[in-house]
Structures are given as structure tokens and as C-alpha cells.
C-alpha positions as a LaTeX table, in Angstrom:
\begin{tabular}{lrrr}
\hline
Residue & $x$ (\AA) & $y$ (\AA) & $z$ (\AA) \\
\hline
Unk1 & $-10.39$ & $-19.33$ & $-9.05$ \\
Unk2 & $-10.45$ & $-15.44$ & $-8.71$ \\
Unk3 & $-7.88$ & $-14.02$ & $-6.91$ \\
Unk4 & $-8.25$ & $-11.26$ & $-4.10$ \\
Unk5 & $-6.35$ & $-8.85$ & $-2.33$ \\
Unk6 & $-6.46$ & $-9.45$ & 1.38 \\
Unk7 & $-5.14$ & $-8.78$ & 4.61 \\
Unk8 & $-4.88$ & $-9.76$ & 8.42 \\
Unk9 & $-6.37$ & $-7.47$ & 11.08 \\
Unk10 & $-8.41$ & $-6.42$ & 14.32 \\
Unk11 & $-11.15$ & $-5.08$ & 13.78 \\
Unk12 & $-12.65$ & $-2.18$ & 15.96 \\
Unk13 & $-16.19$ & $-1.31$ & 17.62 \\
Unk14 & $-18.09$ & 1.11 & 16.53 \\
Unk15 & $-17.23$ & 3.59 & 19.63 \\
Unk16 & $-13.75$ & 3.37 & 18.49 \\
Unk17 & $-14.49$ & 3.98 & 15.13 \\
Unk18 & $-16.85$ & 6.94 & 15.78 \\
Unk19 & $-13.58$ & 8.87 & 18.18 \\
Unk20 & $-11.27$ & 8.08 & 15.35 \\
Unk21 & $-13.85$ & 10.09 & 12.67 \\
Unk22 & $-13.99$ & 12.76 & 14.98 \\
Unk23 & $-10.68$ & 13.05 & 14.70 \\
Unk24 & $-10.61$ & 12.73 & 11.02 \\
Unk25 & $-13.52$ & 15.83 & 10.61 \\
Unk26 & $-11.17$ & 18.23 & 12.70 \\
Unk27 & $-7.90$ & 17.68 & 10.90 \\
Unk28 & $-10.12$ & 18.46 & 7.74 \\
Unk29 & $-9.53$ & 21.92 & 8.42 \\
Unk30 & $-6.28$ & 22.36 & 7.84 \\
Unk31 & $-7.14$ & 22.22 & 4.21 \\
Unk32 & $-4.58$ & 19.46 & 2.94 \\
Unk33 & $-6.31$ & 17.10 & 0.52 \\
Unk34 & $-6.27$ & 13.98 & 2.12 \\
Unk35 & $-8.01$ & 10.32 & 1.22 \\
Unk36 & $-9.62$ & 9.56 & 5.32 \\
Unk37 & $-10.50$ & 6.01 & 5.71 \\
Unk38 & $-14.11$ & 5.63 & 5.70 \\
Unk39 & $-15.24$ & 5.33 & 9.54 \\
Unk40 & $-16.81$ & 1.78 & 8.99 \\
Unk41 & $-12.76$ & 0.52 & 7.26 \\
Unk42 & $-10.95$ & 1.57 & 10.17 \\
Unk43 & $-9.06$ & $-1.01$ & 11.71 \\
Unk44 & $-5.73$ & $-2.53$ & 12.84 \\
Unk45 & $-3.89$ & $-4.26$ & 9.49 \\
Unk46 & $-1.32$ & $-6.78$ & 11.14 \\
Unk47 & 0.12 & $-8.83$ & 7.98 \\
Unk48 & $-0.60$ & $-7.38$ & 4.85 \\
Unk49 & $-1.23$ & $-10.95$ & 2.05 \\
Unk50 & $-1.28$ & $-8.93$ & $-0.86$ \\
Unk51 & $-2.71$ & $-10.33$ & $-3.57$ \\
Unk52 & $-3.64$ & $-13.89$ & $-3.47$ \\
Unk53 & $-6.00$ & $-16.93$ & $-4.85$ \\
Unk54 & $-9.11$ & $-18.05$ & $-2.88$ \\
Unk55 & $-7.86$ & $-21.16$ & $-3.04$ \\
Unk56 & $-4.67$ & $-20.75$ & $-0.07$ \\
Unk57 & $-7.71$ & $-19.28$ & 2.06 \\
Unk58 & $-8.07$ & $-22.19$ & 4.03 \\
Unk59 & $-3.91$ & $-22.58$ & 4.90 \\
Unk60 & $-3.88$ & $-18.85$ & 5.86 \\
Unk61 & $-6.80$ & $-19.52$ & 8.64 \\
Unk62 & $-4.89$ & $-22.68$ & 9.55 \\
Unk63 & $-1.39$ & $-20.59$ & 9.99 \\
Unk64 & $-3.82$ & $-17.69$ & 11.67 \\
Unk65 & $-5.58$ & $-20.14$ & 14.33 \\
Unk66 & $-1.72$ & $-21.70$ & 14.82 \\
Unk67 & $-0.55$ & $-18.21$ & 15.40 \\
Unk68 & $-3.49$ & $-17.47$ & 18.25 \\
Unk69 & $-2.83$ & $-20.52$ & 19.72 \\
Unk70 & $-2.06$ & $-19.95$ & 23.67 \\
Unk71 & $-2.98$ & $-15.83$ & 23.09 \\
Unk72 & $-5.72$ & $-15.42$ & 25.71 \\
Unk73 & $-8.16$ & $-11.88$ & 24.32 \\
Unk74 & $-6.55$ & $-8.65$ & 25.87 \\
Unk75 & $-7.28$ & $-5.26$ & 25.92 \\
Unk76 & $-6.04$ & $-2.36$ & 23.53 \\
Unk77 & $-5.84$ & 1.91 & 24.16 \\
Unk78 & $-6.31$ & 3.85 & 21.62 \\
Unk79 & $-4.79$ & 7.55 & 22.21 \\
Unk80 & $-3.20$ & 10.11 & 21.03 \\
Unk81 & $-2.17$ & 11.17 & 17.22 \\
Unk82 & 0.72 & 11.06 & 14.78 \\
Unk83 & 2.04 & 10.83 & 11.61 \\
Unk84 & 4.54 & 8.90 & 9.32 \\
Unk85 & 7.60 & 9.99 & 8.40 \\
Unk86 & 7.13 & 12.91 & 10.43 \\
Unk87 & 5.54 & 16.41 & 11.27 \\
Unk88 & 7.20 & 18.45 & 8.01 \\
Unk89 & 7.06 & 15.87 & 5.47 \\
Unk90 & 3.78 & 14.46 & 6.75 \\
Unk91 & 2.23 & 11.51 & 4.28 \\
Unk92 & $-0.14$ & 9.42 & 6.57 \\
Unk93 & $-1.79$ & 10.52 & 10.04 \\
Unk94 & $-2.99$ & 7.71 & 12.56 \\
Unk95 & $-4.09$ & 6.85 & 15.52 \\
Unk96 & $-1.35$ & 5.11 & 18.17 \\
Unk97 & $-2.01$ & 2.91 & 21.72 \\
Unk98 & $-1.18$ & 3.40 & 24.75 \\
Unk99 & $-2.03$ & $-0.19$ & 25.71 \\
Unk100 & $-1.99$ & $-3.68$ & 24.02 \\
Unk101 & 0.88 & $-2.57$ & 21.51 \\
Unk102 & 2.90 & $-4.96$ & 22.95 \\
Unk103 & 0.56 & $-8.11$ & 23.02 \\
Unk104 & $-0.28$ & $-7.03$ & 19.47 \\
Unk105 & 3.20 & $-6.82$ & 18.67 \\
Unk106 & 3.75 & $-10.57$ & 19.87 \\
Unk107 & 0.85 & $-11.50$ & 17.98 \\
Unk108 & 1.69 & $-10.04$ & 14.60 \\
Unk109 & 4.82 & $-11.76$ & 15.13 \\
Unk110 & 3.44 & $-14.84$ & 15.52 \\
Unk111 & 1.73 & $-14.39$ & 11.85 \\
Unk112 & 4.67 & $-13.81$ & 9.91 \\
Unk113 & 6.71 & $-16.63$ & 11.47 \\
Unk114 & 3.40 & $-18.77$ & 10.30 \\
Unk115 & 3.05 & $-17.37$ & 7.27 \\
Unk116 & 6.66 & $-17.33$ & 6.30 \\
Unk117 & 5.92 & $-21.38$ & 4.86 \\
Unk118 & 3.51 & $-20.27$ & 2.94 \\
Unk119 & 5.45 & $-18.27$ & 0.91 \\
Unk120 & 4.78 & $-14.86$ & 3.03 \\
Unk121 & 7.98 & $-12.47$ & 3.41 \\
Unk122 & 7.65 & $-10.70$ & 6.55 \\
Unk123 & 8.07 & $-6.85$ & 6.47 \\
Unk124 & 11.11 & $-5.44$ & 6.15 \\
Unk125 & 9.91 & $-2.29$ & 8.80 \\
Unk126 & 9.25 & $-3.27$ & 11.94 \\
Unk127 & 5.57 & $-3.29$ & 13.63 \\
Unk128 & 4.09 & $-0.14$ & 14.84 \\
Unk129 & 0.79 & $-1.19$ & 16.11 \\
Unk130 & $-1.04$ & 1.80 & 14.76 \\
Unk131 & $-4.38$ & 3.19 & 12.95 \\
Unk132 & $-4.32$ & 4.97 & 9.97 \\
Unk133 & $-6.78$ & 7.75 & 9.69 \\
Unk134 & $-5.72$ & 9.48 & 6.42 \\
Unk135 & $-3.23$ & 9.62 & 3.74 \\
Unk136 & $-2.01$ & 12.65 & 1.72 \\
Unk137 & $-2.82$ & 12.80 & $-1.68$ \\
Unk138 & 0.40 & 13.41 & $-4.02$ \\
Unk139 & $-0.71$ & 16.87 & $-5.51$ \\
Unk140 & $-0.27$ & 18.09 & $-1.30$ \\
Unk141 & 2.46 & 20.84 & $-1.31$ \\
Unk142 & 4.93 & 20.72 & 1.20 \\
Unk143 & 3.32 & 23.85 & 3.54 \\
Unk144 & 0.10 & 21.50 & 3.19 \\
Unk145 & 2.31 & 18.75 & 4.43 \\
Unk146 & 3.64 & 20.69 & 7.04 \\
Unk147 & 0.37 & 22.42 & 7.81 \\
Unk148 & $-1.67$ & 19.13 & 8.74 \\
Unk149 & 1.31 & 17.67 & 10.94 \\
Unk150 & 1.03 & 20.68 & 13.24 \\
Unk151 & $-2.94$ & 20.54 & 13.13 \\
Unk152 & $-2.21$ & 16.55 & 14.45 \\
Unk153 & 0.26 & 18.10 & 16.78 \\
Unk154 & $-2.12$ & 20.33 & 18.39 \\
Unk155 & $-5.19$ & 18.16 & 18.28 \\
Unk156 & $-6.11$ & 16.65 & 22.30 \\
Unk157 & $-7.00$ & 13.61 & 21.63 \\
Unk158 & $-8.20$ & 13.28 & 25.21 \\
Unk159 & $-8.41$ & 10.32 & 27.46 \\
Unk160 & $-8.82$ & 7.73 & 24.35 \\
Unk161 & $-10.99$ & 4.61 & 24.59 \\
Unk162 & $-10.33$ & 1.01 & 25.20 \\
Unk163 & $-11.31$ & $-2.01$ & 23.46 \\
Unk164 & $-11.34$ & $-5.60$ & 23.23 \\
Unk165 & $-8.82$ & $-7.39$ & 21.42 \\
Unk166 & $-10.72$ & $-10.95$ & 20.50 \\
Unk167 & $-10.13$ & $-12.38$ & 17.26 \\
Unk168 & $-8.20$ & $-11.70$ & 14.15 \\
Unk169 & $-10.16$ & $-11.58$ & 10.67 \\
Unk170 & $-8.67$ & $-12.29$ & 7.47 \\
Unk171 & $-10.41$ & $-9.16$ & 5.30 \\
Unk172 & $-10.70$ & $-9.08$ & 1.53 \\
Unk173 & $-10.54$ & $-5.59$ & 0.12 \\
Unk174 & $-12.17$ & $-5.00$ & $-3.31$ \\
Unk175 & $-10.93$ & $-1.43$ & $-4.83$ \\
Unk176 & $-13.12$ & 0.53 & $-6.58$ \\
Unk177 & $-13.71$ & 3.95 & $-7.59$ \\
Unk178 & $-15.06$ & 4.90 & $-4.28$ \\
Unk179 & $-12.82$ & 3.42 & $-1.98$ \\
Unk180 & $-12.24$ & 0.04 & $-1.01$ \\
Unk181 & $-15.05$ & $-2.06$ & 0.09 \\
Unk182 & $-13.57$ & $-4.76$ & 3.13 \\
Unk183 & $-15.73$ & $-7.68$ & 3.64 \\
Unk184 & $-14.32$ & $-10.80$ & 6.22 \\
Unk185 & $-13.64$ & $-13.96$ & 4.88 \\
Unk186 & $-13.00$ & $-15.54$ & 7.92 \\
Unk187 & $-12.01$ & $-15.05$ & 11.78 \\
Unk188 & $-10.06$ & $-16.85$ & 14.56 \\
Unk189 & $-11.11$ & $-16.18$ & 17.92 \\
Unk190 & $-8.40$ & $-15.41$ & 20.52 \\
Unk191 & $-9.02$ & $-17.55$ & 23.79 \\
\hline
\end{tabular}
């Protein structure tokens, strides 16, 4: 069986996705060469599998369903900007909440403890429920750096825009030379 290199997450509408690309064409001009995530692969990673074989498929959507067992669907707030590690040295820029962190929190939770059996190590960071826009490319100088984590800083993000919370897909991702390509392998509905 072929193996594939998958991960856990919430996906978003298309609303969503469309405020997060504005975002993404503004910070362009602040000229640091960063890879954006293609509008239609933005979404919320919760556990990260790594590579794995088609064939434990079936035990991760029974440790997924376990894990959204008694989680009723909530809502999630997407607003306002940031970056990792942090404005000078900036290497990723995303997309925080301002609701639903903490039932998402809970919830990715729940997956690692479920996963743990199956031979899943949780993550040594802890959860930042967050959605990355863009990562730096290596060649990026440091004033680059520095450059686009001021542009983030300065960027209104406005009001933000809410959205439903209502299952969790498990999401192959098949790299290529254009990006990855995501396609869902399977979802568990939230109740």
C-alpha cells in the first residue's frame, strides 16, 4: 500500500478563505519573497500525521470520531494578524481567533490523547489555534524579515468573520512542484 502524508484539520468556507487572500495580496507589497498558501489550502491543521500508510486510515477516523465524541459544532472568529517567532525575525504570518480557540484547543487535545495509541507523539509546542497565510522563503534578508512583520503590524484586519466549526477532515497532501495539492480522505462530523 502507498503511503501518504496527511493531516487533521477544519476546513474553512469560502468567505473565510477569500478575507484571508485579501490579506495575503496586501502584505505582497512589502516585497519579501514569501510561499502564500493557495486561497482554496487554507485551513486550520490540528494534528499533523506525518507520513503514514493508507492502511491505519481507518484507526485514525476511529480515534478522530472517539475524539468528537460529546463536542457539539461551535463557532470560530477569525481576526486580526501575526507572525511566528516574532515581528524582527518574522518566518510565517497567520491569521489568529478571537473566538472558538478555546473549544478548538479542547478538541485538538482530544486528538493527540487518541492518537497517542496509535503510535502518534503529541507536539512538543503547545496549540495555537491559528491560520497560516505565508511563509518566508530562506533567501529573505533580515530587513525583509523585519519589513513584512511591520506591514502585518499595520495591516486592519477589520471586524473579521465567523464560521462554523462542524467536522474535522483527515486531508492527504500530495507535494508537487506547484504546491501541495490537499484532497479529504475522510470527515467526522461534530454533533
Amino acid at each position: 500500500m502507498d503511503d501518504l502524508r496527511a493531516f487533521i484539520a477544519v476546513t474553512l468556507p469560502t468567505e473565510v478563505r477569500q478575507l484571508l487572500h485579501g490579506f495575503q495580496a496586501k502584505l505582497t507589497t512589502a516585497g519579501t519573497p514569501v510561499k502564500w498558501v493557495e486561497t482554496e489550502n487554507l485551513h486550520l491543521t490540528l494534528v499533523f500525521l506525518g507520513t503514514i500508510g493508507q492502511d491505519r486510515v481507518p484507526a485514525i477516523l476511529d480515534a478522530m470520531r472517539t475524539a468528537a465524541a460529546g463536542t457539539s459544532a461551535f463557532t470560530a472568529k477569525v481576526s486580526g494578524l501575526g507572525v511566528f517567532p516574532n515581528p524582527h525575525k518574522t518566518q510565517v504570518v497567520w491569521a489568529g481567533l478571537t473566538e472558538g480557540g478555546e473549544a478548538l484547543a479542547n478538541l485538538q487535545r482530544k486528538l493527540a490523547a487518541k492518537l497517542m495509541p496509535l503510535g502518534f507523539k503529541p507536539d512538543s509546542r503547545p496549540f495555537r489555534p491559528h491560520l497560516t497565510l505565508g511563509r518566508v522563503r530562506d533567501r529573505a534578508s533580515s530587513a525583509e524579515r523585519e519589513a513584512l512583520g511591520r506591514a502585518v503590524a499595520a495591516l486592519d484586519s477589520g471586524g473579521g468573520r465567523s464560521f462554523g466549526v462542524e467536522a474535522l477532515h483527515l486531508i492527504r497532501s500530495q507535494l508537487n512542484r506547484d504546491g501541495p495539492v490537499y484532497t479529504v480522505i475522510g470527515s467526522v462530523p461534530l454533533r
